[in-house]
N, C-alpha and C positions, 0 to 999 in steps of 0.2 A: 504494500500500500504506500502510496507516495505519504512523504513527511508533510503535513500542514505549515505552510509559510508563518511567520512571522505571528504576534501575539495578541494582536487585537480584537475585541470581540463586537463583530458585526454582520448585520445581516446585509448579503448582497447578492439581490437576485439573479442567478445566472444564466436566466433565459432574457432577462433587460440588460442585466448590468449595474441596476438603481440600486445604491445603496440605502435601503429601508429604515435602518435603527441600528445606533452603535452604543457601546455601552462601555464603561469606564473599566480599567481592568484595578486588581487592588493589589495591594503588597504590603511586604515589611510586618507592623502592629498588628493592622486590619485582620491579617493572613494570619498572622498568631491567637490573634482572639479568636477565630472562626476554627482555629486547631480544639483551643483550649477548651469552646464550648462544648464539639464532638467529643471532646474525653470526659469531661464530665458527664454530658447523655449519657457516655457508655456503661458509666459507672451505675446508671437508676437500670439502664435500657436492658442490662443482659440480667439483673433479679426480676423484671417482669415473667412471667410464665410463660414460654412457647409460645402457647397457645394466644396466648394475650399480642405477642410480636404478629405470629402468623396471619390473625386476623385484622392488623392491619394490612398487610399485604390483600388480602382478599377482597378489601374495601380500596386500593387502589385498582383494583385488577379491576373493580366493578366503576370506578369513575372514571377507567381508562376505555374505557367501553362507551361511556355517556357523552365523554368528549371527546370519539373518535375521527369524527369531521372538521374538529377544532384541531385536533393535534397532526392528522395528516396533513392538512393546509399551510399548517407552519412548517412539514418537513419538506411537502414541497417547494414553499416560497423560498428553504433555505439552502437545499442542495440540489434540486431540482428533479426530485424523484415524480416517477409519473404516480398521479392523485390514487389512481388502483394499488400501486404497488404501497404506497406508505399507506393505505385504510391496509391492508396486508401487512404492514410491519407494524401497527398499533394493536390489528388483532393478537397477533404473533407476543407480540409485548406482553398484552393481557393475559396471554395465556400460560406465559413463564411466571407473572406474576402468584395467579391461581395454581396452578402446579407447586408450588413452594408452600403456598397459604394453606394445601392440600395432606402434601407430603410432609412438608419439613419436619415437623413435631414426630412421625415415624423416624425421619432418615435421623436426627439427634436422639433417640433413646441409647441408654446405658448396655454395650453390649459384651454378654458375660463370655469367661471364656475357662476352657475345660484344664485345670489343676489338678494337681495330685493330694491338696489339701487346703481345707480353709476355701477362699474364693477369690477372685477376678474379675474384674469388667473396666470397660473402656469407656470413660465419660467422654463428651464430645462439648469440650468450651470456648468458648469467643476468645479471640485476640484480644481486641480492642480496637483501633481507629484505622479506617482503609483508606486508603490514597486511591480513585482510581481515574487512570488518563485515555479520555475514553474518543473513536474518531467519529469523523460528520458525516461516511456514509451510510452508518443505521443510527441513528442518531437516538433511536428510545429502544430499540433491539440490543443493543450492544449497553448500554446501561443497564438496561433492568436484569442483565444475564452476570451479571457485574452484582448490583445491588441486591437483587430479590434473594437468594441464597444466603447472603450475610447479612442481611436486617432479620431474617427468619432465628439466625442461627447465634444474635446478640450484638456481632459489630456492630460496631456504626460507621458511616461513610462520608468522605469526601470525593465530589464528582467533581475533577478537570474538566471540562466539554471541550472541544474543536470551538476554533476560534468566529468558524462560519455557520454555529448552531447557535448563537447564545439565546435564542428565543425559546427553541427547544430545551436547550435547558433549563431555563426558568420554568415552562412548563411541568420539567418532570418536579423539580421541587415542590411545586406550589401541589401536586397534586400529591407526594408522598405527605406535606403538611396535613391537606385537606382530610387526608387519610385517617389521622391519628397520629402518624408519626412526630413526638415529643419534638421541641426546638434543636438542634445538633442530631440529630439520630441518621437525617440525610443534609447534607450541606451542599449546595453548589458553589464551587470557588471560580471565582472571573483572576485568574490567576495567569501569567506568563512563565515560560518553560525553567527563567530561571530561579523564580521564586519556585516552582514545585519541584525542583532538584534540593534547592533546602525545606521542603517542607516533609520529603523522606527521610531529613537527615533528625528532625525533630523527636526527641523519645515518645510521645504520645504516638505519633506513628509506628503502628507495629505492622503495617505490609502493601506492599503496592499491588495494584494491577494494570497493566495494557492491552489497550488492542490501539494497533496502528504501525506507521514504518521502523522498519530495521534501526534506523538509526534514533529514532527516538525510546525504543525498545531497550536499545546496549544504551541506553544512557539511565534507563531507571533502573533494570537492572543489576549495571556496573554500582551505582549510588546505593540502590539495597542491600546488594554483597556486602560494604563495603561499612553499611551499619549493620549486618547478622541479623536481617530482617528478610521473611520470603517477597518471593514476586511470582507474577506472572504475567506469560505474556503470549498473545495472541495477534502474528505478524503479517507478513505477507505471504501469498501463494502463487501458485501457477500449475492448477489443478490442471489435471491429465482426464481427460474423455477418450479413452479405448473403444475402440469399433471391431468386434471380431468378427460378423455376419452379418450378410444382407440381409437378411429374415426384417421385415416389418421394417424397412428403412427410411418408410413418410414419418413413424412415429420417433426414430433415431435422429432422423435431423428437425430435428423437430422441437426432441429435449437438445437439441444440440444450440440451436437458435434461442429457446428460452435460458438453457444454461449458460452462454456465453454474455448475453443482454439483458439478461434480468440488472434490473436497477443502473442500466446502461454499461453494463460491463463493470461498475464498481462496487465489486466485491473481491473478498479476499477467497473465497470459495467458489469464484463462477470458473465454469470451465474456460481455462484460457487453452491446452495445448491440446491438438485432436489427433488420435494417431488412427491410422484407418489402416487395417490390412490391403493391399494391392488389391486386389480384385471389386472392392469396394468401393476405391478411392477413389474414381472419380466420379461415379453416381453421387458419392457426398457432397464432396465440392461442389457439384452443379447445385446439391437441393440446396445448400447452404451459402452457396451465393443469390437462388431465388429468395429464401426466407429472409436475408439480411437487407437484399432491395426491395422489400416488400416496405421492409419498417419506416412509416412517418413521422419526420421531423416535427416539433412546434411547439407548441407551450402547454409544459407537462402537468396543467391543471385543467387542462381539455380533456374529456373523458376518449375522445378522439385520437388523440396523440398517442403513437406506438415507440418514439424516441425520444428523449428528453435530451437536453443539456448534459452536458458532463458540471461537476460543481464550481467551479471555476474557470477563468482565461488560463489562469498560469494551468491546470490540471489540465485545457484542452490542448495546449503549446507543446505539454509536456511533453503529450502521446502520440502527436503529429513529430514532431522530430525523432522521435524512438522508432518512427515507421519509416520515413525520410531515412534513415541512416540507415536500417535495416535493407531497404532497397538497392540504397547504396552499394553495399557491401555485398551483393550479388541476388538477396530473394525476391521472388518474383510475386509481382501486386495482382492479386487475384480483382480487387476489388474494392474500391475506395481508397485511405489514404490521407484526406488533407480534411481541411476545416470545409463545415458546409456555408454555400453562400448565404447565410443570414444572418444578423441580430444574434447575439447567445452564444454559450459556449457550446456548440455542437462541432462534432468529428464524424465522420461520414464512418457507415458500418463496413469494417476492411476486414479483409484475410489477404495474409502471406501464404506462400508457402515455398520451398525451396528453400527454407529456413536451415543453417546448418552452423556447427560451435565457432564461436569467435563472432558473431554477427548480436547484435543488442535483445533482439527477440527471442533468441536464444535462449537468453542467459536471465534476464531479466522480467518483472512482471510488469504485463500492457496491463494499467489502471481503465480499461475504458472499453468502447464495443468495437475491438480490434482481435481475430481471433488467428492463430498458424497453425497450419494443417499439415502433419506429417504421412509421408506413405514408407509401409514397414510390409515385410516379406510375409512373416509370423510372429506367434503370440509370444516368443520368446524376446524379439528383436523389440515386439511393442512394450513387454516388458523394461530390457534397457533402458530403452529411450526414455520409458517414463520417471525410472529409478534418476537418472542423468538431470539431477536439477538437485538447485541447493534448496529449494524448499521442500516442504513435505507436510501438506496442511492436509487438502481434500482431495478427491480423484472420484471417479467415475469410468463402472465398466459397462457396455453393451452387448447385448449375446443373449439367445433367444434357449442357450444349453445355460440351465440356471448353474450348473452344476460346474462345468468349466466358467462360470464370470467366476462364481465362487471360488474357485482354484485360480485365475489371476490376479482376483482382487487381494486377497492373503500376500503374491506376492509382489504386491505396489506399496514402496514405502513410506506411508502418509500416517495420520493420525486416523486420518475416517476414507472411508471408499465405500461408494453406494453400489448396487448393479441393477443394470437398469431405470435408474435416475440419476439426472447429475446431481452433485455433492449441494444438499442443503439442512436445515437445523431445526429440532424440534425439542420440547422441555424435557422430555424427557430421555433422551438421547446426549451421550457427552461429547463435547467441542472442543479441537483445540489441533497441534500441528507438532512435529518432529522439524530436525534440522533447523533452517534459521527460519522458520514460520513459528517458532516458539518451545513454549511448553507448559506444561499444567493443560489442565481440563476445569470446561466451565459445562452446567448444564446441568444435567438428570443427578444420581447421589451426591458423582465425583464435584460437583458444582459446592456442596457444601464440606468439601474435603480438604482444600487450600489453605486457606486462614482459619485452621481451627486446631483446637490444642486438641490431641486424641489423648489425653490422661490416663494412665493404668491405677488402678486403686487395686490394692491386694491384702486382702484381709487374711489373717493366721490366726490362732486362738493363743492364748496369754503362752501358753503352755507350749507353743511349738518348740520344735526342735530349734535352735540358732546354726544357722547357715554362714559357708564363707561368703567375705561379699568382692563382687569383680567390676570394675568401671573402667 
């Protein structure tokens, strides 16, 4: 995922360009007081009862649902997601919400375990204060998969947002408020990167979390190691969509066009690399250069619009030069390539292909609805090539033999591989990537597994025998 520029926090529409509403960023005192107050919450927040936490969750899950018209509208005004897909990522939201409001109070029970005498179990207790730095292409997805697990489980939170959400963010606060959530228990900071590098350094902070670029990633990180405080981090990708049969190949290119374009290509999970067995390969490429020119440009609050903006100029510059130099360097332009002729940050829907090591597409991940289409001999060759990348987030296989996707999917080295769907997220299902796409897991139990002290309690009776002791 590209690094978000610079530290301002303002809404700027990216299919005008108008800057709509900017807002002051805070530091130093401001930034300490808003620490100090989160640690105190934490300190009422995590003797309330489960039960008492969970249900407020339940009660945002239910106002996130009330003002789902309200909240998609400001996620499109701010990055320019089409108005279907963000009522689709507020649903999504609610429904990780409820999922925790659900579960949680099961996944923290006390669990025992088998001794030779006396007894065991493992409590499950809050940290205390979370840092998390969260990015602007899911803007209430990617928070609440962040927050809802640890407000359930006692932390409490602080939310960094993207610099180009901050409307969004106010939203989600005002609405954990509404909820019930005590003063500090969810905090949004309008903070710059240098003040939340010392704001990990702070003892009340006992853990971070990210999602967003590599390099903003080794920076909290590096800062967490470096106070013996955990992290996590969820980075970039450059999922692989394997193709092993033509069996049913309208409905293969088909997820092949939704998985690459969903939310205009920016995601860290959409399929960017397609590898097609020979015999396949150019029936796909044909369908998949119809499906790409099919999709309508225009302003992604039209229920009409099948393309939207990418979130900014600098994000559309970005991914036209990455293709620009890509070409350069010998791959061949299936299709698209430059900015489209209008108003907004739009990139016209491209595929490379002839793509090969040392060229940028290669190596790197296209932010946007740019996809490269590899042709491979067999399932083994498709295997390499998929292995052959530094990230290792999502992937997706094809194949109408459930039995062989299942046997390639095992060996594609990611965190998640779907078959027969490309790689997408659900509550109860766990998230997250290997290599330089991260690590730790957000989501289904493993979500409330990060920031939590697993305690052993181990009870003997007065009388036991004394043992030696080893550390």
């Amino acid at each position: 995922m590209p690094e978000q520029r610079g530290s301002a926090f303002a809404t700027v529409n990216p299919y005008t360009g108008e800057t709509v509403a900017e807002f002051p960023q805070i530091e130093g005192k401001e930034v300490d007081s808003l620490v100090e107050a989160a640690d105190r919450a934490f300190a009422a927040w995590r003797k309330r009862p489960v039960e008492e936490r969970a249900a407020v969750l339940e009660r945002a899950a239910g106002l996130m649902k009330e003002r789902k018209e309200e909240l998609a509208r400001t996620v499109t005004l701010e990055m320019g997601k089409l108005i279907s897909e963000a009522r689709g990522e507020v649903d999504l939201a609610a429904s990780i919400l409820a999922y925790y409001a659900r579960n949680g109070p099961d996944f923290l029970a006390a669990e025992p375990l088998e001794v030779d005498e006396g007894e065991a179990y493992l409590v499950n207790e809050p940290l205390g204060v979370l840092l998390g730095v969260m990015p602007w292409n899911f803007p209430l997805y990617q928070v609440v998969r962040f927050a809802g697990p640890n407000l359930v489980l006692g932390n409490t939170v602080l939310v960094k947002h993207a610099g180009i959400c901050p409307q969004s963010a106010l939203a989600l606060e005002k609405l954990f408020a509404d909820a019930g959530a005590p003063a500090g228990v969810y905090t949004n900071l309008f903070a710059g990167h240098e003040e939340i590098s010392r704001v990990i350094d702070l003892p009340a902070v006992r853990g971070a979390s990210l999602t967003g670029s590599e390099g903003a990633g080794a920076k909290v990180a590096e800062r967490a190691g470096r106070n013996m405080k955990p992290s996590l981090l969820e980075l970039g990708g450059s999922d692989v969509f394997v193709v092993l049969d033509g069996e049913n190949l309208r409905r293969t290119v088909g997820a092949a066009v939704s998985g690459r374009m969903a939310n205009t290509g920016q995601s860290c999970v959409a399929s960017k690399r397609f590898i097609v067995l020979d015999e396949f390969y150019d029936d796909f490429v044909a369908g998949l250069r119809r499906g790409f020119a099919e999709l309508k440009p225009g302003d992604p609050a039209d229920e009409g619009t099948t393309l939207g903006p990418l979130s900014s100029e600098r994000a559309a510059a970005d991914l036209v030069d990455q293709i620009r130099e890509t070409v350069e360097q010998g791959a061949e332009l299936v299709l698209g390539g430059d900015r489209i002729d209008r108003p907004g940050a739009f990139v016209e829907p491209t595929i490379l292909t002839g793509v090969t090591p040392g060229m940028r597409a290669y190596a790197e991940e296209l932010f946007g609805p740019a996809a490269v289409v590899y042709r491979v001999a067999d399932e083994d060759e498709a295997v390499a090539l998929a292995n052959d990348s530094q990230y290792g987030l999502g992937g997706s296989v094809f194949c109408a033999d459930v039995e062989r996707g299942r046997r390639v999917a095992e060996r594609i080295e990611t965190g998640m591989v779907w078959v027969n769907h490309p790689t997408s997220t659900q509550a109860d299902l766990p998230f997250g990537g290997i290599k330089r796409s991260g690590y730790g897991r957000e989501l289904s139990k493993l979500g409330m597994r990060e920031f939590v002290n697993r305690k052993l309690v181990r009870v003997l009776p007065p009388d036991a025998e004394l043992r030696g002791i080893a550390g």
